[in-house]
Backbone as CSV, one residue per row, in Angstrom:
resi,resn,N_x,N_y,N_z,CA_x,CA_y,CA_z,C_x,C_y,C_z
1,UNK,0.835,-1.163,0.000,0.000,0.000,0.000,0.885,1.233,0.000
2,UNK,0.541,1.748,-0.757,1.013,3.391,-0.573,0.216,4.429,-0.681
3,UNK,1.092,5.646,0.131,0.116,6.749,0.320,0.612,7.602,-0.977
4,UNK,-0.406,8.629,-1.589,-0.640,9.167,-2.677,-0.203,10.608,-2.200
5,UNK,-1.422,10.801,-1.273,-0.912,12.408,-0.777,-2.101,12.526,0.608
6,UNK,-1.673,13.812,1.138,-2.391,13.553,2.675,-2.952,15.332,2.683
7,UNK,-4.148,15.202,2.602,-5.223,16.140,2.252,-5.828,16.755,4.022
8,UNK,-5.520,18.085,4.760,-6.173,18.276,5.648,-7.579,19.223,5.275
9,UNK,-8.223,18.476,6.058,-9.785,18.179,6.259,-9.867,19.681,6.949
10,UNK,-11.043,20.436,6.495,-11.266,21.901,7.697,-12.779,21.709,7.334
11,UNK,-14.012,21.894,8.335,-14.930,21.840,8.295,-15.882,23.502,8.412
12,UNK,-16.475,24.021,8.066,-17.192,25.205,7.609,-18.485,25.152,7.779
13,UNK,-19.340,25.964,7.793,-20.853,26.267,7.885,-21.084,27.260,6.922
14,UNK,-20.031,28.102,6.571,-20.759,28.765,5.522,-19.413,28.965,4.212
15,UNK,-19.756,27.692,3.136,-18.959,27.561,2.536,-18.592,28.465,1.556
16,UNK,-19.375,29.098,1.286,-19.566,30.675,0.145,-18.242,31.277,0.857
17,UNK,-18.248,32.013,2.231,-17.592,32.563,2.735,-15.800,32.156,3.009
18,UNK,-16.323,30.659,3.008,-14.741,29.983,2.568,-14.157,30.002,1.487
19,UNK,-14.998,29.733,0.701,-14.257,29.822,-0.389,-13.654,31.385,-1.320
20,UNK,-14.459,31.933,-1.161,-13.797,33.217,-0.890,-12.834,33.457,-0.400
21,UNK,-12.386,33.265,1.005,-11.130,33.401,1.689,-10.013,32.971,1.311
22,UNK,-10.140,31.376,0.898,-8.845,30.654,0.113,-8.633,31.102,-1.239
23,UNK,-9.459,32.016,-2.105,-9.612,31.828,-3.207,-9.030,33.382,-3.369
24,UNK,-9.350,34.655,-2.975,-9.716,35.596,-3.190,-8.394,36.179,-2.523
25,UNK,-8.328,35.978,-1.162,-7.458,36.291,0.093,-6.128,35.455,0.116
26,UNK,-6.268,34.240,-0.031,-5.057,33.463,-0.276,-4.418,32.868,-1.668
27,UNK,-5.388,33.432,-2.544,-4.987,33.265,-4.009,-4.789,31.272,-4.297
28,UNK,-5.295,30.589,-3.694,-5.829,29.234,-4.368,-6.929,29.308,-5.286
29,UNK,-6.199,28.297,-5.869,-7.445,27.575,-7.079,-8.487,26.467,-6.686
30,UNK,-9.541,26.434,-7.161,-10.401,25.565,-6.584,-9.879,24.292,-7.465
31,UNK,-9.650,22.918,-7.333,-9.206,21.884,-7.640,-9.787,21.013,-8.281
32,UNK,-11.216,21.195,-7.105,-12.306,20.135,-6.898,-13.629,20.747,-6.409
33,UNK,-14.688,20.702,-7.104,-15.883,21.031,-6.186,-16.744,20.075,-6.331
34,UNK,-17.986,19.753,-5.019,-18.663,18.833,-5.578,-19.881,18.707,-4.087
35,UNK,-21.155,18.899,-4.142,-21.818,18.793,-3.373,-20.884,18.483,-2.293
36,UNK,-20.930,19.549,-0.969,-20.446,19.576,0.134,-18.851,19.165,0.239
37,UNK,-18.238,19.039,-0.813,-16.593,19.635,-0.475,-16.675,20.279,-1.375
38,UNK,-15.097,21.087,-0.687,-14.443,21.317,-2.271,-13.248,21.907,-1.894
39,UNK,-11.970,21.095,-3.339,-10.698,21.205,-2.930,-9.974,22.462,-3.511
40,UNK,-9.193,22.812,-2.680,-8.434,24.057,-3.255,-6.606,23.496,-3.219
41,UNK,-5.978,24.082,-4.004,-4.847,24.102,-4.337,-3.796,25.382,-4.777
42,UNK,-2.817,24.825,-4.272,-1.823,26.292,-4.727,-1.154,26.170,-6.303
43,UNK,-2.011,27.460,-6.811,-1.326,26.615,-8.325,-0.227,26.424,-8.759
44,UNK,0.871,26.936,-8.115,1.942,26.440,-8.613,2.434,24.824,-8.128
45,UNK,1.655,24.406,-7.373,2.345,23.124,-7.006,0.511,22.395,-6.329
46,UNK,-0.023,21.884,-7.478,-1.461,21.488,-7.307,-1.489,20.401,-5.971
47,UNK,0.073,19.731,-5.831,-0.240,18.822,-4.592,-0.411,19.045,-3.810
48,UNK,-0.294,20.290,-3.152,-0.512,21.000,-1.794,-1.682,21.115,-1.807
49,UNK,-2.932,20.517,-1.021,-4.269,21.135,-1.128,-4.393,20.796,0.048
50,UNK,-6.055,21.552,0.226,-6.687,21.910,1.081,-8.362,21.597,1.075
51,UNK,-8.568,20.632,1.749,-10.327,20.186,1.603,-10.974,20.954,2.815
52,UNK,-12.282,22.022,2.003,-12.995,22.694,3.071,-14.698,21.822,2.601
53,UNK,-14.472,20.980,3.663,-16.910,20.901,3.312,-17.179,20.945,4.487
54,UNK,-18.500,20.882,4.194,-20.117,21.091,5.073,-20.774,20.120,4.930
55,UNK,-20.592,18.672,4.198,-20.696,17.454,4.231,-19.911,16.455,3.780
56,UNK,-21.084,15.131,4.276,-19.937,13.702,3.746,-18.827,13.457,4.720
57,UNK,-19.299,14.042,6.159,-18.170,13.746,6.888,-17.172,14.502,7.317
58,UNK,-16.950,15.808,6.376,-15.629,16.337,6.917,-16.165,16.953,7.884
59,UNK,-17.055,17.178,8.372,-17.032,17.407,9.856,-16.277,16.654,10.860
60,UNK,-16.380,15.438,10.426,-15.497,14.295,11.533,-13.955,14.107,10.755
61,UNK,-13.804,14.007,9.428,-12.463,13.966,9.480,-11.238,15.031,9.309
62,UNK,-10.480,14.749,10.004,-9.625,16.310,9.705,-8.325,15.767,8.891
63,UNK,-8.438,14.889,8.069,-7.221,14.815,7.353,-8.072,13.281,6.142
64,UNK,-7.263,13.423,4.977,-7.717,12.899,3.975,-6.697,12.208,3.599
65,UNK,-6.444,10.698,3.380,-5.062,9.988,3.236,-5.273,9.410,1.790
66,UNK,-4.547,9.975,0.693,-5.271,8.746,-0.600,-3.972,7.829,-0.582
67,UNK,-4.584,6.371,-0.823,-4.085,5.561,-0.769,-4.197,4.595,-2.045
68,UNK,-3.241,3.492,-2.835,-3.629,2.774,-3.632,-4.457,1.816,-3.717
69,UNK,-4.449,1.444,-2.065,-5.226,-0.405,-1.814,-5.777,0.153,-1.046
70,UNK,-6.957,0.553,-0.728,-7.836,1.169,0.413,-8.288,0.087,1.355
71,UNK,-8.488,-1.507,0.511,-8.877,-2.282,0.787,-7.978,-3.483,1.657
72,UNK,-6.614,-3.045,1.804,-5.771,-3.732,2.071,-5.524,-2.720,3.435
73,UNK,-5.421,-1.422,3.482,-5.117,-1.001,4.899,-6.418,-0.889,5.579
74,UNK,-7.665,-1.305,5.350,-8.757,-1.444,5.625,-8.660,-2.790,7.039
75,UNK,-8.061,-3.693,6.281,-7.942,-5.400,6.887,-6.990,-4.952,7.782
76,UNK,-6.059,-3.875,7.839,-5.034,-4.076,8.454,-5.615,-3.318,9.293
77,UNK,-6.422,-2.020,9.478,-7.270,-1.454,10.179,-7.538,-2.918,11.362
78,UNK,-8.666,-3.169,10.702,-9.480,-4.442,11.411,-8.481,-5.662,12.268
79,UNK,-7.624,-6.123,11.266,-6.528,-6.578,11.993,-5.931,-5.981,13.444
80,UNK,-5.632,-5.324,13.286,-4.915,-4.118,14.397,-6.057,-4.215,15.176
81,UNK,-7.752,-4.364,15.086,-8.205,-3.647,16.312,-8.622,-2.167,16.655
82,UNK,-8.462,-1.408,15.145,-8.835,-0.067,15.333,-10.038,0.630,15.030
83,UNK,-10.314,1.495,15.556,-12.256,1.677,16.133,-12.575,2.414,14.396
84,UNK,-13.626,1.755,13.474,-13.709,2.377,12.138,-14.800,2.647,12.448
85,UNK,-14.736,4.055,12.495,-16.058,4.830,12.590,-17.390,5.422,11.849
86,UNK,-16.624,4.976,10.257,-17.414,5.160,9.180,-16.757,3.575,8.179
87,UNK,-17.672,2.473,7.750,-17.410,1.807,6.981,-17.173,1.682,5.953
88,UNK,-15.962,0.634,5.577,-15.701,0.845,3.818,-16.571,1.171,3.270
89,UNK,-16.595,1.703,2.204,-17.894,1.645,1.087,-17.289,2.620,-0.004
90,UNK,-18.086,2.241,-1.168,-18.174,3.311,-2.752,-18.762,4.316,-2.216
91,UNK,-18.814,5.259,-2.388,-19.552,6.666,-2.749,-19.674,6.890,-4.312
92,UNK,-20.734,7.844,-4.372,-20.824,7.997,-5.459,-20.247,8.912,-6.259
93,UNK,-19.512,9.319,-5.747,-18.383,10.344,-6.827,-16.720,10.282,-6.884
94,UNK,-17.160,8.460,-6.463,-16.049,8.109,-7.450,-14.747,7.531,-6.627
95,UNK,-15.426,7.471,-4.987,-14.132,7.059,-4.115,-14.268,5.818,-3.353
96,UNK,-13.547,5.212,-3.184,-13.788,4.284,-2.125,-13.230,4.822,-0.579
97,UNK,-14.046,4.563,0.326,-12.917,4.800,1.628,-13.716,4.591,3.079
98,UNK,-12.825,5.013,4.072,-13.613,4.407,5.522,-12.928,5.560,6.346
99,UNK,-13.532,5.713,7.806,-13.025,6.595,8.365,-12.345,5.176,9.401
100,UNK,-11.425,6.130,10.751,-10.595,5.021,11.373,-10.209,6.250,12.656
101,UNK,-10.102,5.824,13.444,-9.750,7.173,14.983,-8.189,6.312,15.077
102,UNK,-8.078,7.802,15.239,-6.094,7.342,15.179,-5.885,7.688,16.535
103,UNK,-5.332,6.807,17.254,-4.369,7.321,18.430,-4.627,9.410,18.763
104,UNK,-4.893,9.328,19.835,-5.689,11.201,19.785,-6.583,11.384,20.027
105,UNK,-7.407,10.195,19.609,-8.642,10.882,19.055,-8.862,11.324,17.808
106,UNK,-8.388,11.346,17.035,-8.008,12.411,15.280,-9.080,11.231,14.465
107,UNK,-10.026,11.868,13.509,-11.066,10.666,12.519,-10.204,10.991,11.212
108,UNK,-9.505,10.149,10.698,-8.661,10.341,9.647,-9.442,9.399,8.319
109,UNK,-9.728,10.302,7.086,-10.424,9.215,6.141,-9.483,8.927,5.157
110,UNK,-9.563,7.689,5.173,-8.315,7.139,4.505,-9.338,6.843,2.693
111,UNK,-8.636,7.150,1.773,-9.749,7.109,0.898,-8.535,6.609,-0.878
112,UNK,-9.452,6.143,-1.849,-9.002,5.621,-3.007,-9.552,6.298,-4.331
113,UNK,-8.997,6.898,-5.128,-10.070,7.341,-6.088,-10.071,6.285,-6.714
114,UNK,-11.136,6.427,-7.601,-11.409,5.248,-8.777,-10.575,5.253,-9.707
C-alpha cells in the first residue's frame, strides 16, 4: 500500500464565505468542487491542497489519506483492532474509503479514487 498524498480536512458552515477566503485572500485555485466539499490548491504546485466541506463527513475527518489499496489497509485497520467509525464503502463520486480514529482521538479518512 502506498500513500498518494495527505489532504487536511477543515470543516465550515458557511462555505460561500470559505471559499472566498482561500480563493480571493489566499490566491488558491479551486481543484475540486462537488456537493459539500471542495478542494483548493496552490497553483503552482497542485499537490498541496486543502479540503474545506459542510458534508460527507468532513465534519469528523480532519485529514484525507489517498491511498492505492484502500482495501488492504482497511484489513489491516481491522486486523490491528482499530475503532472504524465510518465503513468501507463506494460513494458515489467516485471514491472508495472508511473513516478510522487514530491514536488522539483524530477521525482520519483514509480514501481511493477510482
Amino acid at each position: 500500500m502506498t500513500v498518494h498524498r495527505v489532504v487536511p480536512n477543515l470543516f465550515t458552515e458557511d462555505p460561500a464565505a470559505a471559499s472566498a477566503f482561500y480563493t480571493d485572500f489566499l490566491g488558491l485555485d479551486v481543484g475540486m468542487e462537488m456537493p459539500g466539499m471542495t478542494t483548493f490548491v496552490v497553483p503552482e504546485v497542485p499537490s498541496a491542497q486543502l479540503s474545506i466541506g459542510h458534508a460527507y463527513g468532513l465534519d469528523q475527518a480532519v485529514v484525507s489519506i489517498g491511498v492505492d489499496n484502500v482495501d488492504e489497509i482497511y484489513a489491516r485497520a481491522q486486523q490491528q483492532g482499530l475503532e472504524i467509525v465510518y465503513e468501507l464503502r463506494d460513494e458515489p463520486w467516485g471514491v472508495r474509503r472508511f473513516f478510522v480514529k487514530a491514536p488522539g482521538g483524530h477521525v482520519i479518512n483514509v480514501v481511493q479514487h477510482a
